[in-house]
Steps between C-alpha positions, in 0.01 A plus 500: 500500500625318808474685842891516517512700178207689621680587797807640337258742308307658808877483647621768211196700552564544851832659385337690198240625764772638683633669176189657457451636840848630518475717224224684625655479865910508479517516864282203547700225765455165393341222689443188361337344188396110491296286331115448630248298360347632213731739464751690700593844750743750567548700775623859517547765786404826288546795787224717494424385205128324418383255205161390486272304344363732249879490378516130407360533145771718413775289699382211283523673213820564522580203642395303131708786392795426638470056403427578178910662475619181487786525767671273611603342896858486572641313801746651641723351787658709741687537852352624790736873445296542150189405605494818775663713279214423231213576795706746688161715482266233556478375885251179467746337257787561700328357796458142238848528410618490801295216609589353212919512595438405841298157388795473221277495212539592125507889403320503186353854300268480210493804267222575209593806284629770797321341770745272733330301821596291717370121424581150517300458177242311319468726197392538142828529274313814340205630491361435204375178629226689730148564330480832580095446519497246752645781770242708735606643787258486764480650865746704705527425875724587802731247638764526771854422355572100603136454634616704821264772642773671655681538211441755216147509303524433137334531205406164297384515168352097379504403133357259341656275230330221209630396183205558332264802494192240529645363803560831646110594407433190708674581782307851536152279470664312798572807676155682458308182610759471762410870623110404445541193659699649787429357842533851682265633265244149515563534915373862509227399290351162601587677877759247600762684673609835556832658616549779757746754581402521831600106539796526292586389144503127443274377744169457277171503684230219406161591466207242599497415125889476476535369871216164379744427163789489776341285729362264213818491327630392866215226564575349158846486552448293826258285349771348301760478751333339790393210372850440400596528953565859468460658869395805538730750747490820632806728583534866617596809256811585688824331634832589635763615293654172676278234286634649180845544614511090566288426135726739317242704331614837752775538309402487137175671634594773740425792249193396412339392907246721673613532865340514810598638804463309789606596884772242513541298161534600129175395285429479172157453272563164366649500139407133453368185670765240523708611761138454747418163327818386587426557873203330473682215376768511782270539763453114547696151434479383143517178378549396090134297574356872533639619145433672307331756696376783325372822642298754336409866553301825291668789695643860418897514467634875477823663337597824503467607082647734330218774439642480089431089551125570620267385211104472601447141633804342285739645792403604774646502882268277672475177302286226608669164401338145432769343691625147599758316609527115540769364690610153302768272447724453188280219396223654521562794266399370163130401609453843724635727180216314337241568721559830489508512133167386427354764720693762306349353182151452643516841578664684166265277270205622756571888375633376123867666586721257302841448664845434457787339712793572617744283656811709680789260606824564653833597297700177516780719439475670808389292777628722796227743448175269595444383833452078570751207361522363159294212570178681655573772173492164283198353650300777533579647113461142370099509647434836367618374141306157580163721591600750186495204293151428588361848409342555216580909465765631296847533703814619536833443698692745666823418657656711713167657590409311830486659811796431765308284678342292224336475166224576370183511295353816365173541361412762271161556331459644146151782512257567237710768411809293460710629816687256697419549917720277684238317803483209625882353621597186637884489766678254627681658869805336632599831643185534747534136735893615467448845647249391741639143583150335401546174499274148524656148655512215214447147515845417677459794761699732326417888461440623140449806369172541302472676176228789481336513212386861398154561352266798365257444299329849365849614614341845696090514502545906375754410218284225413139693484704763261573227258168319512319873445740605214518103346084518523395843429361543787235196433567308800357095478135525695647306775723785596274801438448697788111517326407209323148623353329889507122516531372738269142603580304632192371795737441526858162309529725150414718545787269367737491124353885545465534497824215285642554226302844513274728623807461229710496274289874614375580538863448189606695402168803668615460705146675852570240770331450876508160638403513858281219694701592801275219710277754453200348315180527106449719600226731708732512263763616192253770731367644593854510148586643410214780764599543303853577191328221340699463145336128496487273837452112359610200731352196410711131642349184426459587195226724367775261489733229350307750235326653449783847581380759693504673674192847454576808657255793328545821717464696192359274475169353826528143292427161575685345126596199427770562286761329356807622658832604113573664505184691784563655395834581161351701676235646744747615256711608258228767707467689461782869434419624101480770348743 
């Protein structure tokens, strides 16, 4: 079934959902009821009301119920006087009506059996078309009517929607490994990060173990980029309201900035980097010999979330950003776009995250709404399809999609459990040297705006360690294991050559090691480091110490094997990650 058929089935359900819950609630106000992925929501304001989740079963029941009457959809087109006389008792759909009369759009109803909502469509033509046993409904939530907290608290009830009863069996196998394999639960756990009220929700605190992954996430980042003249900057946390006022962001951001009070001044806690790099930019004479010049920065941006938005380290109101910015010319697009590609591959083949592309141009049909003339639009979109040609993972085009101020290319990276996470992007900025009247002299003396090209890699380092822990299970690569190899003593009388003789020799290796000094069994120990995810689980006896071994179980294979303490740091260490 194609996803556009698909589509107009979870689209019916959404209205069928609505059927049901009405009839148990006929005072229920009506929110809204789109199409998600996988499946599909309503919302409802219910009074006093309460549904929970031990009432989905029997929502779903009746839910199959109801698609197996084989009604049918009816469009109905109407004025804007019918319309509010149909939801004269239902206050969120007059507020869409009259939206929708003020921005001159189509009226359109859809009706199944009694039940009449307002809809612009995408239906079944009935009902029987729906497989009644590819329909679960499955969590209930709060949600503030149009995403705004100071506007009345709803009740949202998600369903889910597959042709086929198999497939729908397959999603719930995605969704329990999803909830084993979730990286709140894996943080708590492997004691990465923790969360506290006292410090406020969405600011995640890192542990020494999650605080290392961070920082070697970071180092590896930068060991890509500065061989390829990335410099390093540093900028402060907070600015004046002023610097986003010029960039432009204050505006489509002001909801969503921390402020700060200051004795003269307005502050705020930076909600991204550009604005600053820009400064550093303008702070000197440029010259098109300097270009491209490319700055680059690991440092915490903050917005102001929703509390409803706030999911463990996937969102989160301090976000620290792999950021850079090179300042280049026009001609210099095409080979900078590449450069910056093949660290994004290096890096998504490095943690086996296989991507897609997405190329977002401007709407030819609408020029006036993107910032920069034709020709700079024409050169610039003309080296992103050049460098998209010389990709090798699956793409698509999306017109209409760019930013104002130029396209784009988004990266999005497929987990183990099939999700798509958008992450790594790559912008092209005519708005930023035109806001802040950057500039560089060409070869006849002339000033020339340069074009900034826009660049995150892991895309934010919390979003990205949620992925990598849900994509991997937990079993982070031995490179980036907070604890590369546990020392299991056999009993208390072994610990004394583990650490006169094994410990410094791992030391000086750089190897990163914990030694179990607990009265626990061998057996015990092996299966709480197994639990840790620690790559390598070393038992140390008395046949190690004659032999001169060490009996080391690797978590990969799940196979016991001697080695030679050399041996052990070469293959530790062979497994750094490749540039």
């Amino acid at each position: 079934m194609s996803e556009h058929l698909l589509d107009s089935h979870r689209h019916s359900l959404a209205h069928l959902l609505a059927m049901v819950v009405l009839a148990r609630f006929p005072e229920a106000k009506l929110g809204i009821g789109p199409v998600i992925e996988d499946g599909f929501y309503y919302d409802f304001d219910l009074g006093q009301a309460k549904i929970g989740e031990n009432e989905l079963a029997s929502l779903t029941r009746e839910l199959r119920e109801l698609a197996s009457q084989k009604l049918e959809f009816v469009r109905l087109p109407v004025n804007a006087a019918a319309a509010r006389e149909q939801f004269a008792h239902q206050p969120f759909k007059l507020e869409l009506i009259d939206e929708l009369v003020e921005s001159k759009a189509e009226l359109t109803l859809y009706q199944s059996g009694d039940f009449i909502d307002l809809c612009k469509g995408g239906h079944v033509d009935s009902t029987d078309a729906i497989n009644p046993q590819g329909i679960d409904l499955t969590r209930v939530a709060g949600a503030y009517w149009r995403g705004d907290a100071k506007r009345p608290m709803l009740t949202r009830i998600y369903g889910v929607y597959f042709a086929e009863a198999t497939e729908l069996a397959a999603y719930h196998e995605r969704r329990r490994l999803a909830e084993e394999y979730d990286h709140r639960k894996l943080g708590r756990e492997l004691d990465l990060f923790t969360f506290s009220d006292l410090v406020g929700a969405g600011l995640p605190l890192f542990t020494p173990k999650g605080t290392f992954i961070r920082d070697r996430l970071a180092s590896y980042i930068q060991s890509l980029q500065q061989p390829l003249g990335y410099q390093k900057v540093n900028i402060p946390h907070i600015a004046k309201s002023a610097l986003y006022q010029t960039s432009g962001h204050y505006e489509k951001f002001k909801d969503d900035l921390f402020y700060v009070k200051s004795q003269s001044d307005e502050f705020v806690m930076k909600p991204m980097n550009c604005p600053h790099h820009s400064q550093i930019y303008a702070s000197k004479l440029r010259s098109y010999r300097d270009l491209p010049i490319r700055y680059a920065e690991i440092t915490t941006c903050y917005r102001d979330e929703q509390p409803g938005e706030l999911s463990g380290l996937t969102r989160v109101r301090a976000l620290t950003q792999d950021d850079g910015h090179a300042f280049v010319r026009s001609d210099q697009i095409h080979a900078e776009v590449m450069a910056i590609y093949r660290i994004i591959q290096t890096v998504y083949k490095t943690f086996q995250l296989p991507l897609t592309v997405r190329l977002s141009l401007r709407d030819p049909a609408n020029p006036g709404a993107y910032l920069g003339d034709d020709a700079i639009w024409e050169e610039a979109e003309s080296s992103l399809k050049l460098a998209l040609a010389e990709f090798i993972e699956p793409q698509t085009v999306a017109t209409g999609e760019a930013a104002f101020y130029g396209p784009k290319l988004d990266f999005l990276a497929t987990d183990a459990l099939g999700r798509q996470w958008q992450v790594a992007t790559i912008q092209l900025d005519f708005n930023l040297a035109e806001r802040f009247d950057l500039h560089y002299t060409d070869q006849t003396g002339q000033a020339v705006r340069p074009i900034v090209v826009h660049r995150a890699i892991y895309g934010s380092i919390e979003r990205f360690m949620a992925i990598i822990l849900e994509h991997l299970a937990g079993n982070l690569p031995t490179w980036l294991s907070p604890v590369q190899i546990k020392l299991l003593p056999v009993s208390d009388k072994f610990i004394e050559y583990i650490e006169s003789t094994l410990v410094p020799s791992l030391s000086q290796a750089g190897i990163r090691f914990e030694i179990d000094y607990s009265n626990e069994s061998v057996g015990k120990k092996i299966r709480l480091g197994i639990t840790e995810k620690i790559p390598y689980l070393a038992v140390i006896g008395e046949q190690e110490i004659t032999n001169q071994t060490i009996s080391i179980r690797d978590r990969a294979s799940g196979q016991n094997q001697p080695y030679t303490l050399a041996a052990l740091i070469a293959l530790i260490q062979s497994q750094e990650p490749v540039n």
